[in-house]
N, C-alpha and C positions, 0 to 999 in steps of 0.2 A: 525448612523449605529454602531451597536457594531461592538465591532473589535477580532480579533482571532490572538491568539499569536503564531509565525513560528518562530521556529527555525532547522536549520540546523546540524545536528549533526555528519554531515561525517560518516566512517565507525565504525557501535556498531556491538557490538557481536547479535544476535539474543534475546539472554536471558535477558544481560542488558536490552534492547528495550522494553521488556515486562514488564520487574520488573520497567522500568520507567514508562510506560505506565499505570500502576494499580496505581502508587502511583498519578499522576497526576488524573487519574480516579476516587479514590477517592477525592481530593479534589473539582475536578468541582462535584460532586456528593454535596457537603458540599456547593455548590457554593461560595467557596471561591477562586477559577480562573476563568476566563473565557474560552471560547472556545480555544481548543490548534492543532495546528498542526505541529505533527514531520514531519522533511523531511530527509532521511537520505539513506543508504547505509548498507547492512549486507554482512560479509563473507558467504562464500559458504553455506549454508543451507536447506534443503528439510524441510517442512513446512508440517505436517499435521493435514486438517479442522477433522472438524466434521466428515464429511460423509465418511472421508479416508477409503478405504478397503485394504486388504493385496495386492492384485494384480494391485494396482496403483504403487507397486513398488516391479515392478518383478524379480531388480536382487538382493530383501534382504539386512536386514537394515545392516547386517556389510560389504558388498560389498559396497554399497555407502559410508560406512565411510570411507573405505579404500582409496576412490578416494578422501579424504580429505572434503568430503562436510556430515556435522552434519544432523541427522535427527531428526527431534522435533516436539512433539504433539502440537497443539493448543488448545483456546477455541474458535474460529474463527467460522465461516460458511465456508462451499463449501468444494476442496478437497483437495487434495497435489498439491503442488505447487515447485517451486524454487527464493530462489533469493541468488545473489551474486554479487559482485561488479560492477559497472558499469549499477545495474539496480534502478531508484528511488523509493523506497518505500516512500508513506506518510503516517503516524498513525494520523488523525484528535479525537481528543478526545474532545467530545461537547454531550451538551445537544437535544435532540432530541423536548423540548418544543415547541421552535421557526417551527419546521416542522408538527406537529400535530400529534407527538410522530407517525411519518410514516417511519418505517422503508424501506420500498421499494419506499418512493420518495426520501428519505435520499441517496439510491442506485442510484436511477437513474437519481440523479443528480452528482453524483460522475460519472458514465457513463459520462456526459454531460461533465462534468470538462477536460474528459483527452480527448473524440473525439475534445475539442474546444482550449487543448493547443495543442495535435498533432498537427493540424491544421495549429495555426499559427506557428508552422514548418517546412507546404508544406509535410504533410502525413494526406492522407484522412483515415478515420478511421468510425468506425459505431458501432451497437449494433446488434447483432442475435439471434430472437425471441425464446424465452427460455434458453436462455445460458447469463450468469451474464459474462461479460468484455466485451472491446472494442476488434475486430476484423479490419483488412484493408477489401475494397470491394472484395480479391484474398480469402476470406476466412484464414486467418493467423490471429493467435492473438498475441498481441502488449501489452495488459493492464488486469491484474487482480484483481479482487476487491474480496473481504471476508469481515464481520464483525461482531462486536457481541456488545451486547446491556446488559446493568445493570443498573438497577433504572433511565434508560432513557436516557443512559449517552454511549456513541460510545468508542470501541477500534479497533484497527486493521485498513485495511484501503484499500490502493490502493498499487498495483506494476507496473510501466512503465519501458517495457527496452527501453534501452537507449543504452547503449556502452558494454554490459555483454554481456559474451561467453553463447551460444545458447545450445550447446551440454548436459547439464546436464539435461534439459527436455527431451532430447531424450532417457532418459534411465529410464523416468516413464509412466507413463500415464497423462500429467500434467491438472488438475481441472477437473479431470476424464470420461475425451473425447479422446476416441481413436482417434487414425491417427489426434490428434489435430500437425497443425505445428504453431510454434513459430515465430513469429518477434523481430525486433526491429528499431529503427530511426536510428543506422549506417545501421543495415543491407538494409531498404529500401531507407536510402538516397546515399548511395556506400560510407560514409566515418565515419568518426567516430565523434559523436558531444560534445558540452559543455555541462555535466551534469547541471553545475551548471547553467549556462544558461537557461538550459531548466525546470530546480529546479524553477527558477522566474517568466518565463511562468505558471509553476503547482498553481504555489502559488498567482498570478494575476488572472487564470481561478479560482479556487478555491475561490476568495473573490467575486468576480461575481455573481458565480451560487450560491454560500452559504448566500447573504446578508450581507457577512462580512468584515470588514478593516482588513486587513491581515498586524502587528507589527511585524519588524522582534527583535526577541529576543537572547542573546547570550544563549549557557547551564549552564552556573551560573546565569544569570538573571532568566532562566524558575525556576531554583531548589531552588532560593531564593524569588521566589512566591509561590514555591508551600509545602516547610517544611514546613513555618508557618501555614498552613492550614492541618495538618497532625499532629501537636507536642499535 
């Protein structure tokens, strides 16, 4: 089984994350890595996909700066989003050959990955027909997924909350569904969990549904595989 390299990277700024993201991007492009997946953590953030419209974020972008949380264009799919600490973002960066360069089974097995780590949790979680993320059966969503695609090759990824303050989606339109409400594993389990715990769960479900051996790698290990494939 190939294997896919996970590293853990705590909390990065959003921008870091990306400008890592492309440089590793280009090298599995050069197939000079293999498959990668970030697991990590961003300060406060509003995130906008592709399809962002002005009135996903109706109190204006220098009111939200103001409440300290940064707002940033993506190259992504879908729409605005949040994320901030205490919620796990994964960036998988892989080749899309091994799946028959499909990007919507690519999707919907990322779906599959978080209903079956939620799971082993003790949170039932599901997918709602037309609507890209994981949802609880109460209708709340839990998991957002976005991604985007270049010579075959995946960036962007998944968002599960986990331990993050809820509040900051209440002041957009978040993936551009009204009256969407928000979850998360404290708020549906009544307490507050082990990110990183729940980190190993993602990254177990995640080598499963992908066919991959998931290596756990330090960030100078990933960055000293991935310069020399870049220089």
């Amino acid at each position: 089984m190939d294997e896919v390299l996970t590293a853990r990277l705590g909390l990065v700024p959003y921008e870091d994350a990306r400008q890592l993201q492309k440089e590793i991007e280009r090298a599995r492009q050069a197939d000079s890595v293999p498959d990668v997946l970030l697991l990590l953590e961003h300060p406060p953030v509003y995130t906008k996909g592709r399809r962002t419209t002005a009135d996903e974020l109706p109190m204006g972008e220098d009111w939200y700066r103001m409440q300290g949380i940064e707002v940033t264009e993506t190259d992504r799919g879908g729409r605005v989003t949040y994320h901030g600490p205490g919620q796990l973002v994964g960036y998988p960066i892989m080749s899309l050959k091994p799946y028959g360069d499909d990007v919507h089974d690519y999707i919907r097995r990322m779906e599959r990955m978080t209903i079956g780590a939620l799971g082993d949790w003790g949170v039932e979680a599901e997918v709602v027909d037309g609507l890209t993320g994981v949802w609880t059966p109460e209708r709340r969503k839990i998991g957002s997924i976005g991604v985007h695609v270049s010579r075959g090759v995946t960036t962007h990824g998944f968002a599960i909350n986990v331990n993050n303050d809820l509040q900051p989606f209440e002041w957009i339109v978040p993936c551009g569904i009204e009256s969407c409400r928000m979850t998360s594993l404290t708020r549906e389990l009544g307490a507050e969990q082990d990110l990183d715990a729940f980190a190993t769960t993602v990254r177990d479900r995640f080598g499963e549904i992908y066919g991959r051996e998931p290596r756990e790698v330090s960030a100078d290990e990933l960055a000293a595989r991935t310069e020399p494939a870049l220089a």
